[in-house]
N, C-alpha and C positions, 0 to 999 in steps of 0.2 A: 504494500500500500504506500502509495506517494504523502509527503506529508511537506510539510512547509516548515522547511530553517527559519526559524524564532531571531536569530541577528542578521541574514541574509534574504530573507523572505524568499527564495528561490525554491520549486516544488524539488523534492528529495526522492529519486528513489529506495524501496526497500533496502536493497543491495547496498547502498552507498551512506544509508545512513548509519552515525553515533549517536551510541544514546548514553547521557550521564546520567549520572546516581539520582540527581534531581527528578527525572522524569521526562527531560526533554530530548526531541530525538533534532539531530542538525546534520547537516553537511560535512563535511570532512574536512576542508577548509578553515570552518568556522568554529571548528570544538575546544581548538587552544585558545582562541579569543574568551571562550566562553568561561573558562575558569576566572575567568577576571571578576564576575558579577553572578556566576551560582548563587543559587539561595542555600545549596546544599554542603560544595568544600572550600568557597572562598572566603577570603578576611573581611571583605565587603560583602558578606550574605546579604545584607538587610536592603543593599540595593535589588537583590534579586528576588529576593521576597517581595519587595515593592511592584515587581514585573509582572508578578504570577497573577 
């Protein structure tokens, strides 16, 4: 199932999606950006909590 990168907005296929602890699934690209503002393992959670 295609699903849409949360920092990239780009449709994902199955195949090529990452999925983190958090729950979100992204791009492959985008998944090291993404530890910046998890809600789940970054120092700045609370921004990502703010997202959810």
């Amino acid at each position: 199932m295609e699903t849409r990168c949360p920092l990239c907005r780009r449709l994902v296929p199955s195949d090529a999606q990452h999925w983190c602890r958090c729950g979100k699934a992204m791009d492959s690209r985008c998944y090291d950006a993404h530890d910046d503002w998890c809600a789940v393992r970054s120092g700045d959670a609370w921004i990502g909590a703010l997202e959810r």
